[in-house]
N, C-alpha and C positions, 0 to 999 in steps of 0.2 A: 563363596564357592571354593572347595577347595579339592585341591585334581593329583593325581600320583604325578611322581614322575616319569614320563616318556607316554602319556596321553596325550595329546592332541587340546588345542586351546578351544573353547567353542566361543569364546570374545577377546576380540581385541582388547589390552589392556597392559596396567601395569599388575604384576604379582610378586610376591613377598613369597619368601621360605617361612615356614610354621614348623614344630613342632608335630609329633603322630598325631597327637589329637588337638592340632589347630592351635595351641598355646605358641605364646613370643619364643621367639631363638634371638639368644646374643649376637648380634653381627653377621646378620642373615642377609644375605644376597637379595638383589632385587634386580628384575628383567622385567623388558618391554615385548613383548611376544603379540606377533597378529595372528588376528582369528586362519585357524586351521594348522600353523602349526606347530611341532611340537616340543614340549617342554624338556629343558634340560636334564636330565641326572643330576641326584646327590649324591652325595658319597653315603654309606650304610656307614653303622654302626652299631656296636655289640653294646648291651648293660647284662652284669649278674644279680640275680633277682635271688635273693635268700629268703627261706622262710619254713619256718618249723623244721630246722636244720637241714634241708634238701636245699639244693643251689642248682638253677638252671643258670643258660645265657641265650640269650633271645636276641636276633638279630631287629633292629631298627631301623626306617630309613624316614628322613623329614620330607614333607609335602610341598605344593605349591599354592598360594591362595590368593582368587584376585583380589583389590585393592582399589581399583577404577578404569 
């Protein structure tokens, strides 16, 4: 299951920082959070995305996901 940050836990458990879409982060934080409530903030971050010579930047921010 994996929740934004600053949603509300619906289980007790332990949770892991992931990646936007659920992949491993290096040296990712880990929290013990009870059900109801609510999950920390991460810090955001920017990538520039180049492609067929146009360059945007897109803000990102990593997830929370239980674990047990």
């Amino acid at each position: 299951m994996i929740l934004k940050p600053g949603e509300t836990a619906p289980v007790s458990g332990k949770y892991v920082e992931v990646g936007q879409g659920g992949g491993k982060v290096k040296r990712a934080q880990q929290i013990y959070v009870n059900q109801g409530e609510i999950l920390p903030m991460l810090s955001p971050y920017s990538i520039k995305i180049e492609h067929k010579g146009s360059s945007e930047v897109r803000n990102r921010q990593h997830c929370w996901k239980l674990v047990q």
